[in-house]
Every structure is written in C-alpha cells, then in structure tokens.
N, C-alpha and C positions, 0 to 999 in steps of 0.2 A: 223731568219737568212735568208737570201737572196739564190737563186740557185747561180751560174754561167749560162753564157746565154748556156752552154751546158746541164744544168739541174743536175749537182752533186753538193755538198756539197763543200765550198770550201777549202782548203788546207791548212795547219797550221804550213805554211814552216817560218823560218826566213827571208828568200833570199828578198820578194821582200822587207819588213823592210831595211834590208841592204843595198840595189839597191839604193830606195830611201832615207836614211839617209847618204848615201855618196854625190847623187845627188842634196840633200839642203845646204850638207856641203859646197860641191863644189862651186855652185852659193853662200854661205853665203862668204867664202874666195876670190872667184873674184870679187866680187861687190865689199869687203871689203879694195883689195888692191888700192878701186880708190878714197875711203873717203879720204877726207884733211881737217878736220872740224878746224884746226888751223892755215893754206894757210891766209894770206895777203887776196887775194880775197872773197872768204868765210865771211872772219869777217868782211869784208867791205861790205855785201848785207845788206839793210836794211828788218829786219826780223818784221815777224809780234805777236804781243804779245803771244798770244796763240802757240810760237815755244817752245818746250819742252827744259828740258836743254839737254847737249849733252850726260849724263850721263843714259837719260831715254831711248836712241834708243838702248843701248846694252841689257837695262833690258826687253824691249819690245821684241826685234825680237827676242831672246835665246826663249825664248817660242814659240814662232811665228814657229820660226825652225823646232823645234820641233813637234807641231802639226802638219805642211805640211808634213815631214816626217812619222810623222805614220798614218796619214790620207791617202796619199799617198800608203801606204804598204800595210793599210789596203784595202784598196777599189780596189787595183793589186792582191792582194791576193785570191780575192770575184770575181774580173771581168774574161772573157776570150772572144777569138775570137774578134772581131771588139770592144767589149768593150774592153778591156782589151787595145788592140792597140791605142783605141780612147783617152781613158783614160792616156794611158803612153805618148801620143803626146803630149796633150794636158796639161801635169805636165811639159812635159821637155819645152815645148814654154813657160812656166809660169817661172821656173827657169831661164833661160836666159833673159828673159825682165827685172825679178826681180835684178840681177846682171847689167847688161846693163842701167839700171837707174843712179847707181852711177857714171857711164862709163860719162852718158851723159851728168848727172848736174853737178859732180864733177873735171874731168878728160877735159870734153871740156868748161868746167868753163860757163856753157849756163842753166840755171834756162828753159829758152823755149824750149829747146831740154828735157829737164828734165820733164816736163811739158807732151810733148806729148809721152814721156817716160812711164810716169805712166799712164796716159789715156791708153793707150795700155796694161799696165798691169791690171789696172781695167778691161777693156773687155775680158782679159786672164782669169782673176779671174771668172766670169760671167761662160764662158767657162769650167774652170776647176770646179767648182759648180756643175754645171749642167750635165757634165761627171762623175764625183764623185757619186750624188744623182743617175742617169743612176744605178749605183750598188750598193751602200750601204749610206743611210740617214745618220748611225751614222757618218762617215767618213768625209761625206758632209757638215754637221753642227760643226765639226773639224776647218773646212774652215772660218767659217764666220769671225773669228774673223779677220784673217789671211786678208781679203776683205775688212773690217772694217778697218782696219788699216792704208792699200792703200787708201780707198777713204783720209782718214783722211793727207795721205801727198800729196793725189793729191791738195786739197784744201791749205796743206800748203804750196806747191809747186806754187799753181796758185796767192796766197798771196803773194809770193816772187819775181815774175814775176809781178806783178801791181805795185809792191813799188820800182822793180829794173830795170825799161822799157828798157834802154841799156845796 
C-alpha cells in the first residue's frame, strides 16, 4: 500500500468513489446528449471498415465508466496535498474533454474539430496516467484501457476525416 504524500495510511471513506462516480456519470450524460448516430449527416460520412457497429460503443464505454470512476476514487483516496489537487485537476480536465468530444464531432457536425478533440484528450489521458501512477500503480493501470480506447477512436476519427475532406 502506498503512503499519502503526508505519510499515513490512506482513508477508507466512500466519498471520494462517489465524488467521482457522479463526475463520470456526468461527463457520460453530456457527451451523450450531443450523440446523433442516426442524424441524415452522420450516415452520410463515409466510414472506414474497421468502425465498430453502433451497438459496440455502449458495450464498451459502460465499462470504460466504470473503471475511470473507481480508478479515479481509488487514487483520491490514496493521494493528498498537491497530489491529490494534481490528481483531481487533472481527472476533471479529462472529463470535460471526454464529453466535449461529442460536442465537437457530433453537435458542430466537424469530424476535424472532432479530431483535435480527441488528440487533446489522448494528451489528457497521458496526464491523467501519470497523475494516477504519482499515487497508486493499481489505479493507474485501471486507466489503460480507458487510453486505449481514445487512441483507438482518435485513429477512427482521423479515418473519417481522410475519407470525408469537406
């Protein structure tokens, strides 16, 4: 088990689980009001084979959630003093971009805004990694997948943006 950067044992409270399972939920529901995966325009980008169907991004991120959430809880929990601060910035800048994606691709119907959308959340993720691991490894390796995933729609995102130039 890890100290806190004040040297005790860390605290085996609910709250920060809560703080942050509300704070994924939230980003999962405003991203999610700006999906139109059945929008006239949407069906009209030419998509690249390897797009999943639409049924796979709910099966995916519900886990996804999930993990950031208790990754998140756990590693707030563990952290204090500038970690802890470091750490809580640097989840809630990652929530927001995560949401703010669908904003960009979806909502302003721009695959390129979309695009440097998730490049910025890939670097978020980077960020939040490396803030995570700062306190606790298990927590941090929570993460990957959740990283993995972004790389995987930055690439689908930059595929759909080659095939759909205007």
């Amino acid at each position: 088990m890890r100290l806190s950067s004040e040297g005790r044992a860390p605290s085996h409270s609910p709250v920060p689980y809560l703080v942050t399972a509300t704070a994924v939920s939230a980003a999962a529901v405003a991203g999610s009001l700006a999906v139109e995966p059945d929008s006239a325009w949407y069906r009209r980008l030419d998509k690249p084979a390897f797009q999943p169907p639409a049924w796979a991004f709910g099966a995916v991120w519900t886990p996804l959630y999930a993990s950031i959430a208790w990754a998140g809880g756990h590693a707030l929990q563990r952290a204090a003093g500038r970690h802890r601060r470091a750490l809580a910035a640097a989840l809630g800048t990652n929530l927001v971009l995560n949401a703010a994606w669908n904003w960009l691709f979806f909502r302003c119907r721009s695959p390129k805004a979309g695009l440097a959308g998730t490049l910025v959340l890939d670097l978020s993720n980077v960020v939040l990694i490396r803030r995570t691991t700062d306190v606790d490894r298990t927590a941090a390796r929570a993460l990957v997948p959740y990283a993995a995933w972004c790389a995987f729609a930055t690439a689908l995102n930059a595929a759909i943006v080659k095939r759909n130039p205007d």
